[in-house]
PAZAPA-4460 file (N, C-alpha, C; in steps of 0.05 Angstrom, whole numbers, plus 32768, in hexadecimal, padded with zeros to 4 digits):
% residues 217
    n_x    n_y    n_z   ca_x   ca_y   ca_z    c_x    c_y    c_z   seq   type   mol
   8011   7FE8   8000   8000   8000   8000   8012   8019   8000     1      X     A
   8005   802C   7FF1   8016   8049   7FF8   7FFB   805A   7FFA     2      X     A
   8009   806E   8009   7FF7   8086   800F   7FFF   80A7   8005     3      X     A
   7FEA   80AB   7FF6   7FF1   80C6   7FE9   7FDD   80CE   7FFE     4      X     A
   7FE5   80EE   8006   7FDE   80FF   801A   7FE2   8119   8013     5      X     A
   7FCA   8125   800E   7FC5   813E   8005   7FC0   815A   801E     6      X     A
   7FD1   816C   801E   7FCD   8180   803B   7FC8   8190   8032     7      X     A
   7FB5   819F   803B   7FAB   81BB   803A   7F98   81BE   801E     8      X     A
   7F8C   81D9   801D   7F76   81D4   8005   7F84   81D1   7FEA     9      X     A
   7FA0   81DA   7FE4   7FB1   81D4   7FC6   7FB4   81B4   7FCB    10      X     A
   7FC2   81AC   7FE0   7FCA   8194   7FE0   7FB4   817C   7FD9    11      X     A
   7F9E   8186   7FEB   7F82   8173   7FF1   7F75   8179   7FC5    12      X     A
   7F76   8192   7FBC   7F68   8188   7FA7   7F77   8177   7F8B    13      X     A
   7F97   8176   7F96   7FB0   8170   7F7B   7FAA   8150   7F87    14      X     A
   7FA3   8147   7F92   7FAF   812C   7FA4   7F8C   811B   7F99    15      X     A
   7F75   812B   7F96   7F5E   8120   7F8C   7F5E   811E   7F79    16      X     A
   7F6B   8127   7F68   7F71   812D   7F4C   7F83   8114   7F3B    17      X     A
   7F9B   8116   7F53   7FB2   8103   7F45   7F9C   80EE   7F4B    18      X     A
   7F90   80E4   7F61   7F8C   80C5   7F68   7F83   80B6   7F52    19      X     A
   7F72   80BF   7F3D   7F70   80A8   7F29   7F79   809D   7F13    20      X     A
   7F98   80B8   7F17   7FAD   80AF   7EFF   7FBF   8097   7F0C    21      X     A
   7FBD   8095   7F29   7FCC   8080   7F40   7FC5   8063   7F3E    22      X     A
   7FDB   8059   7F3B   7FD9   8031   7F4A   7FBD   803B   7F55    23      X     A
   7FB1   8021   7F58   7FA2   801D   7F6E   7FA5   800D   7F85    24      X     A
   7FC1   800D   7F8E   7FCE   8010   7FA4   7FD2   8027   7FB6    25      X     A
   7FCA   8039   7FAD   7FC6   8058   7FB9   7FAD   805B   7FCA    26      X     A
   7FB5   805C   7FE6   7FA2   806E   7FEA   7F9E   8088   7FF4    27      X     A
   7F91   8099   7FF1   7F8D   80BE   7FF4   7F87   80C2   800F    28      X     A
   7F8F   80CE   801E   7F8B   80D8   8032   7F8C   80F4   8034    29      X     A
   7F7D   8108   8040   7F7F   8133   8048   7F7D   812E   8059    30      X     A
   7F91   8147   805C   7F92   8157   8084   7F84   816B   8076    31      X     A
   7F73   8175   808E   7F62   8192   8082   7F60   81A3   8098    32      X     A
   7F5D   81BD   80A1   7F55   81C9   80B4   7F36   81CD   80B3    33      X     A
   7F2B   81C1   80C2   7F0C   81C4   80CA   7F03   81DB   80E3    34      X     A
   7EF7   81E1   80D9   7EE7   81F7   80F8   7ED7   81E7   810E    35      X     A
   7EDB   81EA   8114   7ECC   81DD   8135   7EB8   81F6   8146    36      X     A
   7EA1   81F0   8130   7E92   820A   8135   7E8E   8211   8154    37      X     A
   7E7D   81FA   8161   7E78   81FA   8177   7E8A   8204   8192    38      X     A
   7EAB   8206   8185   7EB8   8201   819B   7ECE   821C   818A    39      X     A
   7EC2   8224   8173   7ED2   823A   8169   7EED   8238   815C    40      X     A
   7EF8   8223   815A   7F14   8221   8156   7F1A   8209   813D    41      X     A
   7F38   8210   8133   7F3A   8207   811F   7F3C   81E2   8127    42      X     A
   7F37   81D2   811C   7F40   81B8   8119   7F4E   81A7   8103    43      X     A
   7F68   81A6   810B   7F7A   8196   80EE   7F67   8172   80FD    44      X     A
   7F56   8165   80D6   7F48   8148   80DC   7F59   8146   80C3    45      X     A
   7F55   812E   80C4   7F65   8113   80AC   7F4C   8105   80A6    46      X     A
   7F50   8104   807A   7F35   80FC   8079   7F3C   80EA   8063    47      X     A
   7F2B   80D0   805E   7F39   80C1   8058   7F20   80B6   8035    48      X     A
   7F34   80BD   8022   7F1E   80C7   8009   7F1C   80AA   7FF5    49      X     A
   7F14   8099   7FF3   7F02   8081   7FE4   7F01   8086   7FC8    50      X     A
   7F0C   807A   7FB6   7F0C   807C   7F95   7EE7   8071   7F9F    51      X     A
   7EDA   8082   7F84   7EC0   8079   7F81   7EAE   8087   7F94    52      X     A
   7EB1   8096   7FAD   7EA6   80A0   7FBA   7EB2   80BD   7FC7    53      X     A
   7E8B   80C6   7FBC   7E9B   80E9   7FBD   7EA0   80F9   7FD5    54      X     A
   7E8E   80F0   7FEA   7E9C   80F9   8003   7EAC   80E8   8015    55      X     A
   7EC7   80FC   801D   7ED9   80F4   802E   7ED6   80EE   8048    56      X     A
   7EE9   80D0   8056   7ED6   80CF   8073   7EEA   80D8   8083    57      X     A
   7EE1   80E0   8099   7EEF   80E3   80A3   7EF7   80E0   80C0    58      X     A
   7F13   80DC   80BE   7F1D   80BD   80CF   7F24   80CC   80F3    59      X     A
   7F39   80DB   80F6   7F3B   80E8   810B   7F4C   8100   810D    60      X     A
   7F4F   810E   8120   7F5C   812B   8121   7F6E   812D   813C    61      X     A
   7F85   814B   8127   7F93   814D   8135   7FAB   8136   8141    62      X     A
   7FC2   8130   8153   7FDD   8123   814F   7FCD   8102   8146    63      X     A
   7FAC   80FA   8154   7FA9   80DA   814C   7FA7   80DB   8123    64      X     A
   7FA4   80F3   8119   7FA4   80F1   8100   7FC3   80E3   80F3    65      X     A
   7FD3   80FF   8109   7FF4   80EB   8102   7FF7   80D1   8104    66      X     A
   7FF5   80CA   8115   7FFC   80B4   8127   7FDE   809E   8112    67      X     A
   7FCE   809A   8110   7FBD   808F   80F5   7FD1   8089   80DC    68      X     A
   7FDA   809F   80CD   7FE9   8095   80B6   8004   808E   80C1    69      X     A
   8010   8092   80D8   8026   8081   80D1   8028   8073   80E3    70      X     A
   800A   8069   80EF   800D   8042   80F5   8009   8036   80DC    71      X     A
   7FFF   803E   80C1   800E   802A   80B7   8020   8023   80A6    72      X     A
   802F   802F   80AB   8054   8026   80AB   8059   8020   8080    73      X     A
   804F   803A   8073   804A   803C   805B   8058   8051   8059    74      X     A
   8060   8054   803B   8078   806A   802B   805C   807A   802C    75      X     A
   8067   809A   8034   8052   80AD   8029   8053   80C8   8016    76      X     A
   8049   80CB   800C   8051   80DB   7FEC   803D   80EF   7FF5    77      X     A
   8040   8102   8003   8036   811E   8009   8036   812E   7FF2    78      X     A
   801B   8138   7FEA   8021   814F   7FD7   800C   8169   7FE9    79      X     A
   8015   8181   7FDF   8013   8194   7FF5   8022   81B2   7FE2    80      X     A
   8019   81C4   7FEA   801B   81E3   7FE6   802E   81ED   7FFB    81      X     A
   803A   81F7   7FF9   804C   8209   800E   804B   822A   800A    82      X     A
   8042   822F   802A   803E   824C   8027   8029   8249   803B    83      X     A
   8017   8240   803C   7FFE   8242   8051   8008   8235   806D    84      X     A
   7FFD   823C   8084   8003   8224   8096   7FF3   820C   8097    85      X     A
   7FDD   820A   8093   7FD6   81E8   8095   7FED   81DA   807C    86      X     A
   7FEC   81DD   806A   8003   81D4   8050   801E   81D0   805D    87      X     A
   8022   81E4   806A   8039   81E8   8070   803E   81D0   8090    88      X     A
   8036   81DD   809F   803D   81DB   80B6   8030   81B6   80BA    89      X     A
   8024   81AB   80AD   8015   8191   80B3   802D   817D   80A8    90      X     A
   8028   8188   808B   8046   8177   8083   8065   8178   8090    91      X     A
   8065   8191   8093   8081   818E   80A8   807E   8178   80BE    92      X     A
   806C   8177   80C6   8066   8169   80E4   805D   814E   80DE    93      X     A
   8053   813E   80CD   804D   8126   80BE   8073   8122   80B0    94      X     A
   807B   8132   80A7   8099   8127   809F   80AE   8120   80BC    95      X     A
   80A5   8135   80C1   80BE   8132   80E3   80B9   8114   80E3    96      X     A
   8095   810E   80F5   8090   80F7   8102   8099   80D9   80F4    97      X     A
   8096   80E1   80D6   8094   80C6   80C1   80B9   80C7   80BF    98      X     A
   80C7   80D3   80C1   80E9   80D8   80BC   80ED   80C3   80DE    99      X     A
   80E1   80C9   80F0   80E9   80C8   810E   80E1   80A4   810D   100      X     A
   80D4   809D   8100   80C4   8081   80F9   80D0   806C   80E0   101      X     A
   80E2   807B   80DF   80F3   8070   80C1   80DE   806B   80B0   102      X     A
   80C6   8076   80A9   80BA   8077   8096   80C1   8086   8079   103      X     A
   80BB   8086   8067   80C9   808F   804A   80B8   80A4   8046   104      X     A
   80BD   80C3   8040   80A8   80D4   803B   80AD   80E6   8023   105      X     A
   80A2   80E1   800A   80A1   80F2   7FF8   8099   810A   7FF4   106      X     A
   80A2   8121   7FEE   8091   813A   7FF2   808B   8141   7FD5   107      X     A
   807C   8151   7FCE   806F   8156   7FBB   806A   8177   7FBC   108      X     A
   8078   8188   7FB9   8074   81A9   7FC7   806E   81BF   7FAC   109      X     A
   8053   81C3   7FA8   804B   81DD   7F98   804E   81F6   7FA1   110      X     A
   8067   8208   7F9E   806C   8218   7FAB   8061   8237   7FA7   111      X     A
   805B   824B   7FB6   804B   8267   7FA3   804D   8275   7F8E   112      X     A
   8037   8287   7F8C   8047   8297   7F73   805B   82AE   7F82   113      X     A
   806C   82B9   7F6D   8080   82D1   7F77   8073   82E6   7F85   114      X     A
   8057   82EC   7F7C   8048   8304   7F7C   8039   82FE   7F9D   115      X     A
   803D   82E4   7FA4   802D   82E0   7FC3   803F   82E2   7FE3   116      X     A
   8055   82F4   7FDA   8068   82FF   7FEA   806C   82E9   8002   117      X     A
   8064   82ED   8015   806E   82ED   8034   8066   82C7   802E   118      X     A
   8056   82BB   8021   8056   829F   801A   8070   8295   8010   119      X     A
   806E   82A2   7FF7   8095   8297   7FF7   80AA   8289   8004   120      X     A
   80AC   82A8   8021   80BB   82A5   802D   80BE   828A   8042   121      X     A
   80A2   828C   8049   8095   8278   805D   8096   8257   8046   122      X     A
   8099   8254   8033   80A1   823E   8022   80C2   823B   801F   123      X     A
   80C9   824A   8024   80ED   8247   8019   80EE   823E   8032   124      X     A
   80E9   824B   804E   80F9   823A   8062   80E3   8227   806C   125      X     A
   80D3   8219   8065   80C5   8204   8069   80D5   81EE   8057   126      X     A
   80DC   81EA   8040   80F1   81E7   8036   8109   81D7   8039   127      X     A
   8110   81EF   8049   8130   81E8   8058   8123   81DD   8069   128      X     A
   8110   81D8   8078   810A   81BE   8090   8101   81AD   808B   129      X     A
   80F3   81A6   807A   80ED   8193   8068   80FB   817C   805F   130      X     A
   8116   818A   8054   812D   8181   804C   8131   8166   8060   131      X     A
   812E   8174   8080   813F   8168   8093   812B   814A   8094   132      X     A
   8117   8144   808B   8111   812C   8091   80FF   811E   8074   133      X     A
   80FA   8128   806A   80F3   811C   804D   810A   8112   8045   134      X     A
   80FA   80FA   8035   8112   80E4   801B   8114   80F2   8006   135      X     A
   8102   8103   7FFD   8103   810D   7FE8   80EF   8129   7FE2   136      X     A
   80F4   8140   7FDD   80EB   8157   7FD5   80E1   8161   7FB9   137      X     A
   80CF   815D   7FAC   80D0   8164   7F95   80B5   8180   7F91   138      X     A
   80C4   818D   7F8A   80B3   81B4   7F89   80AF   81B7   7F71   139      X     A
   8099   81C9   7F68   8086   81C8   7F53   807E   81EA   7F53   140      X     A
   8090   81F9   7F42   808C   8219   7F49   8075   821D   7F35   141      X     A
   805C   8231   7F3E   8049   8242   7F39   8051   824F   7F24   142      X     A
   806A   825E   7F22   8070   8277   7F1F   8071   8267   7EFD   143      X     A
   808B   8249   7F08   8098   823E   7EEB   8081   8239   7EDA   144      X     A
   8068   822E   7EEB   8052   821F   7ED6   8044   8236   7EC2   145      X     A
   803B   8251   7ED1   8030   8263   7EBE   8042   826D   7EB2   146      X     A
   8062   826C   7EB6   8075   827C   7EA0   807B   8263   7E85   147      X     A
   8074   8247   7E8A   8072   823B   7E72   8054   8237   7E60   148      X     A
   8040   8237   7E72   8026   8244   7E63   801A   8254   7E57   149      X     A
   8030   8270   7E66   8026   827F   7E58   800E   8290   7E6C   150      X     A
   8014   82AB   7E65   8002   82BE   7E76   7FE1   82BD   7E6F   151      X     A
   7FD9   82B5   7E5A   7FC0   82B5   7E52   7FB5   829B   7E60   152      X     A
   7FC3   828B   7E6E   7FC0   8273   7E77   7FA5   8274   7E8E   153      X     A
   7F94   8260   7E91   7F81   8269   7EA6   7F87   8257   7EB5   154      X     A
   7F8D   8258   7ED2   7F92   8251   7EE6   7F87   8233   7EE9   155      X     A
   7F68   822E   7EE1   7F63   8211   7EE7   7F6F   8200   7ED2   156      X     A
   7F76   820B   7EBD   7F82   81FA   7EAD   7FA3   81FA   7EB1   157      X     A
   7FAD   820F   7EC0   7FC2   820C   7EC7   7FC9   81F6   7EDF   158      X     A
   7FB7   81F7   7EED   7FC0   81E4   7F09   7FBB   81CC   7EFF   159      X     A
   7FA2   81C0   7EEF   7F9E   81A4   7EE3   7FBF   81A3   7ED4   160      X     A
   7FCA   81B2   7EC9   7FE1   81A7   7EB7   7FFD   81A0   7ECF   161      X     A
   7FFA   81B4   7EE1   8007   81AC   7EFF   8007   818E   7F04   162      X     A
   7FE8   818E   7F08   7FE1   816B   7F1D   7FEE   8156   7F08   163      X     A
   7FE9   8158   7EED   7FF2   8141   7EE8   800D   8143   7ED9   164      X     A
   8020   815B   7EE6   8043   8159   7EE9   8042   8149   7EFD   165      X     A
   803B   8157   7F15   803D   8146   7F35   803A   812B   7F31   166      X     A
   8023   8125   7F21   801E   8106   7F25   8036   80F5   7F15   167      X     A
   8039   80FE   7EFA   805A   80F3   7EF5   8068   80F4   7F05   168      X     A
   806D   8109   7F13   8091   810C   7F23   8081   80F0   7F34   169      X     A
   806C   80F5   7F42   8063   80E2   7F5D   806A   80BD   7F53   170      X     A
   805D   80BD   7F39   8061   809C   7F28   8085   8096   7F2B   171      X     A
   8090   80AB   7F2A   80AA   80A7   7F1F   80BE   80A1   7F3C   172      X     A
   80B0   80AB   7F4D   80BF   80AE   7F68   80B4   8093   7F75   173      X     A
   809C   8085   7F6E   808E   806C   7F78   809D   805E   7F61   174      X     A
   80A9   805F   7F45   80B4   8049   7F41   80D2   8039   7F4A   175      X     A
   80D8   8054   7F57   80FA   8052   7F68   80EA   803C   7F77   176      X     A
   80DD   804A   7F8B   80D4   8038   7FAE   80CA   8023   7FA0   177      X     A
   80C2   8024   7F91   80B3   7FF4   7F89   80CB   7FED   7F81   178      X     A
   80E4   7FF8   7F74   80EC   7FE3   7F65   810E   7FE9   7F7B   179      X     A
   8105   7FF5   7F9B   8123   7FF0   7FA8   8134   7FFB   7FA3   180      X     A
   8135   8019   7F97   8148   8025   7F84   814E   803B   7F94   181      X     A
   8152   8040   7FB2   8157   8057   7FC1   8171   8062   7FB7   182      X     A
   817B   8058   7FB2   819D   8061   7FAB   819B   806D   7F98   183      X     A
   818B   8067   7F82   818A   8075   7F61   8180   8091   7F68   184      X     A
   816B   8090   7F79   815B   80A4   7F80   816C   80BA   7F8B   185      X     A
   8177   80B4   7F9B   818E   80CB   7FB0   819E   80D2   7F9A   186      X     A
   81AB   80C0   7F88   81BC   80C9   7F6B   81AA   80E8   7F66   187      X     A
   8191   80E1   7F5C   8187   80F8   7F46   8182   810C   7F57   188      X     A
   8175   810C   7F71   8170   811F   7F83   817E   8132   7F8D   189      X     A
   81A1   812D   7F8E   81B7   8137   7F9A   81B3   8135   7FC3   190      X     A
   81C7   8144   7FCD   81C7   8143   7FE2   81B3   814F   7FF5   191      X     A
   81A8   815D   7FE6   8191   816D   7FF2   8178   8164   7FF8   192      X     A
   8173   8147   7FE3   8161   8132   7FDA   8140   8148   7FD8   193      X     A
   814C   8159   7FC4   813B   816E   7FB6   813F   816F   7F9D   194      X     A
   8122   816F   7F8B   8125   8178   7F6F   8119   8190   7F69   195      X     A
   8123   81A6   7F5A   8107   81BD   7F47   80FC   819F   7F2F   196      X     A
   80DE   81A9   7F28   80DB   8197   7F21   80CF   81B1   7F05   197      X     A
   80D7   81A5   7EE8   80C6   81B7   7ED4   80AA   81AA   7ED9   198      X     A
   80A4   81B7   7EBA   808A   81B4   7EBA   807C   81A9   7EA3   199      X     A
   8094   81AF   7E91   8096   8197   7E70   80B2   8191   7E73   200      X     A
   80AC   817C   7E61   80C6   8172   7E53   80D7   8182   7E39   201      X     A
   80F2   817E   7E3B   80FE   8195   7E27   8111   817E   7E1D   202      X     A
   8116   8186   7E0D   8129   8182   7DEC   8149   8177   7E01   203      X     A
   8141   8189   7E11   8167   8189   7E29   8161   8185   7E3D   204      X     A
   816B   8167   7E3F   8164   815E   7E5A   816A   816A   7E79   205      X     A
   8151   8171   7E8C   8167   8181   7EA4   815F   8171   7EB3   206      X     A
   8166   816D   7ECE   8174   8167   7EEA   8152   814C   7EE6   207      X     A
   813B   8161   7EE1   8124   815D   7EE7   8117   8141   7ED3   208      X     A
   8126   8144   7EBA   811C   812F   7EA7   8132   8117   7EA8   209      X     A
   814D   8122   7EB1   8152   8108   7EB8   8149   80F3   7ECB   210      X     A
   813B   8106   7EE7   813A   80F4   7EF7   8117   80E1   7EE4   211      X     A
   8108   80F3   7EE4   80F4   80E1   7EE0   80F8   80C2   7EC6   212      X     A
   8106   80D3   7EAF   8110   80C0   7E96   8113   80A4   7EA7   213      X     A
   8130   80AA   7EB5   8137   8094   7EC7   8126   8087   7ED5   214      X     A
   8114   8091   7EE3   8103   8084   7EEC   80F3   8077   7EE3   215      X     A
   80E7   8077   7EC5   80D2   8067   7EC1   80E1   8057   7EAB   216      X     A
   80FE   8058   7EB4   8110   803C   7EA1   8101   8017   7EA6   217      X     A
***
């Protein structure tokens, strides 16, 4: 089994999206912040989303949400937005615990546009902590996807062309982990075990088309 895990509202709608280009060895899981009307306050729940069925159930909240996905002791392929704090701050804290567990955690990070300032900043050093316990980092810039689409580009057609980059890089990073290939992986990743990831393929291969090419050798 593997578990793709979608955080925050970018993460939660790229992660519904990829699921039916996925094995059906996948299964989807969101962290979401809920209101807790009654009691006024925010609640991070974990909800657990069923190919074939349109509402998500949902399982439990807050650290038993953590402690849920990693009893069971599965590689997890986080995809997620950086810049917000639920995005931000859930995945940091799901990587720590799953790193502390020798669990394997893939990140998947769509990072802001230039123009959404003080997010940025709050993504660059999420980032650098990130670093410290993920297997692997792979970032997906905003900025890169509308400067190869093109400014006339409309946004929902821009992010659909997003989800299904992510879902390649995501196939390509699940064909390392099935076929035992940690070592190849740290090769393409460098020491940082971070990639920029484009957003097409070009004529000249970079950092980004080798790794995937290789991967689906």
């Amino acid at each position: 089994m593997s578990i793709l895990v979608g955080i925050g509202g970018c993460g939660r709608n790229t992660a519904e999206k990829m699921l039916a280009r996925l094995p059906s060895e996948f299964d989807l899981y969101t962290f979401d912040q809920i209101i807790d009307i009654p009691r006024g306050i925010s609640v991070l729940q974990l909800f657990q989303n069923l190919k074939g069925v349109s509402e998500p159930k949902m399982l439990c909240a807050e650290q038993a949400a953590y402690d849920y996905l990693l009893g069971m002791d599965s590689p997890l392929y986080i995809v997620v937005g950086f810049g917000r704090s639920t995005g931000t701050n859930v995945s940091l804290t799901l990587a720590k615990e799953a790193h502390a567990r020798g669990i394997p955690v893939y990140c998947f990070v769509m990072t802001p546009f230039a123009f959404e300032g003080r997010e940025n900043e709050i993504a660059k050093a999420a980032l650098i902590r990130l670093g410290l316990y993920a297997t692997a980092i792979l970032t997906f810039s905003n900025d890169l996807l509308m400067d190869v689409l093109g400014s006339s580009a409309k946004l929902g057609a821009a992010f659909s062309t997003q989800c299904v980059w992510v879902t390649r890089a995501l196939l390509a990073i699940h064909a390392y982990q099935e076929r035992g290939e940690a070592a190849l992986l740290t090769e393409h990743l460098g020491p940082n075990r971070r990639i920029e990831m484009g957003v097409v393929f070009t004529t000249t291969p970079s950092s980004a088309c080798a790794f995937l090419n290789a991967a689906h050798k």
